[in-house]
C-alpha positions as CSV (number, residue, x, y, z in Angstrom):
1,X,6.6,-8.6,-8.2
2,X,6.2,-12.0,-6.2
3,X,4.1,-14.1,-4.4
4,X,4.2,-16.7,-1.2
5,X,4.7,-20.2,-2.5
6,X,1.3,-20.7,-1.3
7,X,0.0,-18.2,-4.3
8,X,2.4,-19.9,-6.6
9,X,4.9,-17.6,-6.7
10,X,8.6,-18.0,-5.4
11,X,8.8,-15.6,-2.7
12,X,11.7,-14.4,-3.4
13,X,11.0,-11.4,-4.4
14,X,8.2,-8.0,-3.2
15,X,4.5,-8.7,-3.1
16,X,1.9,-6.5,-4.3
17,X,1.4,-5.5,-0.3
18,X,4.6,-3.7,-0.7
19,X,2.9,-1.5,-3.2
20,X,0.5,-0.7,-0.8
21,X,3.4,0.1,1.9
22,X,5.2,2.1,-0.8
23,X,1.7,4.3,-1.3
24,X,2.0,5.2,2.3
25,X,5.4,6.1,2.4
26,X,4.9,8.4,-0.3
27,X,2.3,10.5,1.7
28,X,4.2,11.0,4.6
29,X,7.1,12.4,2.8
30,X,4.4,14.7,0.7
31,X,3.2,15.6,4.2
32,X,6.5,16.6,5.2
33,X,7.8,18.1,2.1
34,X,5.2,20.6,2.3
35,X,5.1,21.3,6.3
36,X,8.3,21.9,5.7
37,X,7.7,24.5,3.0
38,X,5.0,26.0,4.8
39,X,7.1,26.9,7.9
40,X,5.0,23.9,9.8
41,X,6.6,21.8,12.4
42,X,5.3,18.0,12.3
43,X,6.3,15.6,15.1
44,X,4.7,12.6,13.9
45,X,3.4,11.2,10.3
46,X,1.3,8.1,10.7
47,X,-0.4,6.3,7.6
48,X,-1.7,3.2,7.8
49,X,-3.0,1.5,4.8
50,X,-4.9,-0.8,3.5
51,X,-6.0,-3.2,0.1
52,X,-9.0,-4.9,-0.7
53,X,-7.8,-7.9,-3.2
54,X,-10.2,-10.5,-4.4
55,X,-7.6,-13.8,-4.4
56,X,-10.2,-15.8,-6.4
57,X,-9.4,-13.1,-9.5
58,X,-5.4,-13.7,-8.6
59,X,-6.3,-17.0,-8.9
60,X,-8.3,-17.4,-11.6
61,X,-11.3,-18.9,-9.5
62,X,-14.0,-16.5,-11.1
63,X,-14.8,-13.8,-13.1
64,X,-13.5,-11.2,-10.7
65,X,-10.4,-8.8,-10.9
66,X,-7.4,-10.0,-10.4
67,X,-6.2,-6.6,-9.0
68,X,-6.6,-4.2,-6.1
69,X,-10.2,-3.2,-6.4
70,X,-10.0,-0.4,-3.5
71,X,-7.1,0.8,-1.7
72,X,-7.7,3.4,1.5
73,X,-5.8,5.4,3.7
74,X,-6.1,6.4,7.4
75,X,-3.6,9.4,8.3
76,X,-2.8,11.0,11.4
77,X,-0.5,13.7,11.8
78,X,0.5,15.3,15.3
């Protein structure tokens, strides 16, 4: 894991938001998978998600974590 040169990191590599991206992903292909099993036809998948990140805990500015604290997800499927 990485960060912008802002954060201090290099960006050169992924950025915790990727995890977030990669969360998603996964439950759309767990929607389909079992559609698919169940005989169910799916045209669309559509997850959109988001973090809620406290940068003074990534930055060591207080006494907060330095983590995700909450991620959610808003799914649609048609």
């Amino acid at each position: 894991m990485d960060e912008s040169l802002e954060l201090g990191g290099t960006d050169t590599g992924p950025t915790g938001g990727m995890l977030i991206e990669a969360f998603g992903a996964c439950q759309e292909i767990i929607y389909r998978a079992y559609a698919a099993v169940m005989g169910l036809q799916i045209e669309r998948v559509e997850v959109h998600a988001k973090g809620y990140l406290d940068l003074r805990g990534l930055l060591n500015l207080a006494d907060v974590p330095s983590g995700f604290s909450q991620i959610s997800f808003k799914t649609r499927i048609d």
